[in-house]
Steps between C-alpha positions, in 0.01 A plus 500: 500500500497873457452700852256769462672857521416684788226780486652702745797513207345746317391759743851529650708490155528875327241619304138615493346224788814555731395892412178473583553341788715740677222764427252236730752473760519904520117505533500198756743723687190729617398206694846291570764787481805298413377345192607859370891398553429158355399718178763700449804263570300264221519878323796517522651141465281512140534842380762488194425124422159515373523747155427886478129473478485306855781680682340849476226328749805401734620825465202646588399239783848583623407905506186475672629340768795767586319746387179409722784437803564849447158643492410290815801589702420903367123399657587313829696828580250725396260326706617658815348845326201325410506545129697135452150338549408635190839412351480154573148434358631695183801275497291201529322611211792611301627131522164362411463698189854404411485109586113492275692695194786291512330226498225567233779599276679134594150320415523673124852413491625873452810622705490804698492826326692704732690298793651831651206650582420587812133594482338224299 
């Protein structure tokens, strides 16, 4: 008798479901902040294994996170001044707008135009 493969065998294999669900875990992180690190190590564990087209979203998973590490550490400093407040929010939305574009261009199956950005 055949065993049924496991479902979870998809989502944590390379590719576009493992993809998208890194991008889920970085939005769960608002709420349950170390789903974030979950993300990238499965980032990075996948990026290079999955073909061009899905590694530019690993790449680009991988970015936001440093990249938004950066811009939050820049804000939490700021904050003392004030003008970090602001920062953060902006940061928050920053990663927002990146996390919904990556991820609409993952549901079309398109890879990421520019993964060195660091705008949008």
């Amino acid at each position: 008798m055949n065993e049924p493969e496991p479902v979870s065998g998809k989502w944590l294999e390379p590719g576009t479901n493992n993809a998208q669900l890194v991008y889920i875990l970085y939005f769960v992180s608002f709420a349950i902040g170390i789903t974030v690190l979950v993300g990238l190590i499965m980032a990075y564990l996948n990026r290079g294994r999955a073909g061009e087209n899905i590694d530019t979203h690993y790449t680009w998973l991988i970015r936001t996170f440093w990249i938004g590490l950066l811009y939050g550490a820049i804000s939490f400093v700021l904050a003392f001044v004030l003008i970090g407040f602001l920062m953060m929010l902006a940061v928050v939305v920053w990663i927002v707008i990146r996390l919904v574009k990556g991820l609409q261009l993952l549901g079309r199956g398109e890879p990421i135009p520019d993964t060195q950005t660091w705008l949008f």
